[in-house]
C-alpha positions in Angstrom: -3.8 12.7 -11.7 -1.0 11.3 -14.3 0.9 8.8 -12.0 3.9 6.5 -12.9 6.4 4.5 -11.3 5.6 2.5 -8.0 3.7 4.2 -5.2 3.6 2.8 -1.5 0.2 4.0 -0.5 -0.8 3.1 2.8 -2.8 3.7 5.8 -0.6 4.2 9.3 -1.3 5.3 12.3 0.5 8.7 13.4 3.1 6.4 15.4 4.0 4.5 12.4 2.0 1.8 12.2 0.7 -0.4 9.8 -1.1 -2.6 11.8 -2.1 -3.7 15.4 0.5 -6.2 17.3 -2.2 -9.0 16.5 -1.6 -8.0 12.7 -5.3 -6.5 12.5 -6.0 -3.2 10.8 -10.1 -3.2 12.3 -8.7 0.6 13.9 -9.2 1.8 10.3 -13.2 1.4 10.1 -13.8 4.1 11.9 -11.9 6.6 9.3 -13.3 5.0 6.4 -16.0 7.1 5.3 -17.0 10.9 5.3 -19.7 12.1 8.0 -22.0 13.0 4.7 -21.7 9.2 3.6 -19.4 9.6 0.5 -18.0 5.9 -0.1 -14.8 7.5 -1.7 -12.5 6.7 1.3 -10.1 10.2 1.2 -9.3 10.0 -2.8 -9.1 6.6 -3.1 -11.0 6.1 -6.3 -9.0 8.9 -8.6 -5.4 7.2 -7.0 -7.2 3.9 -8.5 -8.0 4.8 -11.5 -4.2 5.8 -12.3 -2.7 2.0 -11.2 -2.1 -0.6 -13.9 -1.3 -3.2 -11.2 -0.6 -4.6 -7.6 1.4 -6.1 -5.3 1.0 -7.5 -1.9 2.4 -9.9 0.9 0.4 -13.0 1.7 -0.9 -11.9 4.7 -2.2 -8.4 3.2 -3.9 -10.9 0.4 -5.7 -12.8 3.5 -7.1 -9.8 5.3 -8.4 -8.8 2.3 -10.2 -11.9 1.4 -11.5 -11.8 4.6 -13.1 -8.3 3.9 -15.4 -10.0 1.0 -16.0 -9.5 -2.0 -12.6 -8.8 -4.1 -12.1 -5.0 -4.4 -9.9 -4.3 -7.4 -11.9 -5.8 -9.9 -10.2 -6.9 -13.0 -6.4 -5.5 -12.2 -3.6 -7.8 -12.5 -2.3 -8.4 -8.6 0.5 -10.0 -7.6 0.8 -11.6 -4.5 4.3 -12.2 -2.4 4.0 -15.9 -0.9 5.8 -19.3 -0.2 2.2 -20.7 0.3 -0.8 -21.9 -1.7 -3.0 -19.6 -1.2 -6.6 -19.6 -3.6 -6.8 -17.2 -6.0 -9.5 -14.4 -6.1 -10.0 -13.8 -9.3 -8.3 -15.2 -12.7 -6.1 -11.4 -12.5 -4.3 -13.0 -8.8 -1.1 -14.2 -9.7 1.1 -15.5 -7.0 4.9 -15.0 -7.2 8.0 -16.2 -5.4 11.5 -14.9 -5.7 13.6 -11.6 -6.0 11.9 -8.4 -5.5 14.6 -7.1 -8.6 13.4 -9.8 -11.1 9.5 -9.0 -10.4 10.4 -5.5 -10.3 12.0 -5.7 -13.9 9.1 -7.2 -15.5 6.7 -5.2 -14.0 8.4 -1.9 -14.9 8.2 -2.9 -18.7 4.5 -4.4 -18.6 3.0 -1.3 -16.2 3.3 2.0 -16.1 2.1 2.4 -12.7 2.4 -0.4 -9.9 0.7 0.2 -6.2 2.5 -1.7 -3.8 -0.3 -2.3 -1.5 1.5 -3.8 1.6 2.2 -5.4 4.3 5.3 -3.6 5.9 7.2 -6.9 5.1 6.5 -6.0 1.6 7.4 -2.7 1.8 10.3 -3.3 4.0 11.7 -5.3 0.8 10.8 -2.9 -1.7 12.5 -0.1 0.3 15.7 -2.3 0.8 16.0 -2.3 -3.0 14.9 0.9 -3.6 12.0 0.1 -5.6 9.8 2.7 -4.4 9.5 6.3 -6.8 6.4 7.6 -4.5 5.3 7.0 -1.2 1.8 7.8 -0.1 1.5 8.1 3.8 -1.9 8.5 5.0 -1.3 9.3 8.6 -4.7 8.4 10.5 -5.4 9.8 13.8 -4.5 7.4 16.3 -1.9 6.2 18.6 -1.8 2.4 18.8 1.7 2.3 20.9 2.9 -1.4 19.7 2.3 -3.1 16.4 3.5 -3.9 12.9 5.8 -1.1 11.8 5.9 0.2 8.8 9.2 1.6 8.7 12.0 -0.7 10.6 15.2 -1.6 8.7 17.6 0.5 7.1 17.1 2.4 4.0 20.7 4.0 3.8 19.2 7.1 4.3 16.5 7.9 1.4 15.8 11.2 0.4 12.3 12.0 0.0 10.8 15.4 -1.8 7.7 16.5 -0.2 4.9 16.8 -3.1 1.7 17.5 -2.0 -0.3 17.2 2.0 -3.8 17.0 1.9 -5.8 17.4 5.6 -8.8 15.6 5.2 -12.3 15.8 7.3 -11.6 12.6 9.0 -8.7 13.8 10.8 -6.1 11.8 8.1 -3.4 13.8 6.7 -1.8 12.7 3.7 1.4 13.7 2.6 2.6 12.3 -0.8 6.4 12.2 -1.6 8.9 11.6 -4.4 12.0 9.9 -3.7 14.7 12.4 -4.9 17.5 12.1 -7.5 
């Protein structure tokens, strides 16, 4: 997989969202692994491989401290907050300001940037049309009330369907390109 740009990949649940109406994304465990034990959750690894860096929202850097130990190793990750917040590893840079400025810099350090929530995040991102690939994994569940990941307007984005992959689990991903 040659990837480029900056991909929204994300979990939702088939009614669009992101997280619970508490802000907790524990519905997720039980799609997390394959019935025959295989620990690469749907893909995730070869998607991995292909990022040069990430960005996040504050809150999305909490819950993942929370899970343990740090999980993207040595990749530079930049983290959207107005707070101090402790850093994870020596790669966790913490940034404040414009979406357009970080995006600018990032462009011309990365060649591919994973922005790896929350829908706040996102929400921006979208807003400034920052966003070349989206990444839906559509989990199956209805959780009725929560953290949407798509509220706001967009001015009507085209997107180009690329590829859908039906996994085992039930999660359907469908992976799109934002057109020209």
């Amino acid at each position: 997989m040659n990837a480029s740009g900056i991909t929204l990949y994300i979990a939702l649940s088939v009614d669009g969202y992101v997280a619970d109406a508490q802000g907790n994304v524990d519905w997720l465990a039980e799609f997390q692994s394959q019935p025959d034990g295989d620990e690469d959750v749907e893909g995730f690894s070869e998607f991995f491989e292909t990022v040069d860096c990430l960005v996040m929202g504050a809150t999305t850097y909490e819950q993942v401290l929370s899970f343990g130990e740090w999980p993207y190793g040595d990749k530079p990750t930049y983290v959207f907050t107005h707070r101090d917040l402790p850093p994870a590893t020596d790669e966790v840079l913490f940034v404040n300001g414009e979406i357009a400025h970080l995006v600018l810099e990032l462009r011309q350090q990365y060649n591919h940037i994973w922005v790896v929530g929350g829908a706040h995040l996102a929400h921006s991102f979208l807003r400034e049309r920052e966003i070349d690939t989206f990444r839906l994994s559509f989990v199956p569940i209805l959780l009725g009330d929560g953290i949407s990941l798509f509220s706001g307007k967009y001015d009507k984005q085209r997107l180009d369907l690329v590829d859908t992959t039906t996994h085992g689990s039930g999660i359907v991903e469908h992976q799109y390109e934002v057109a020209n």
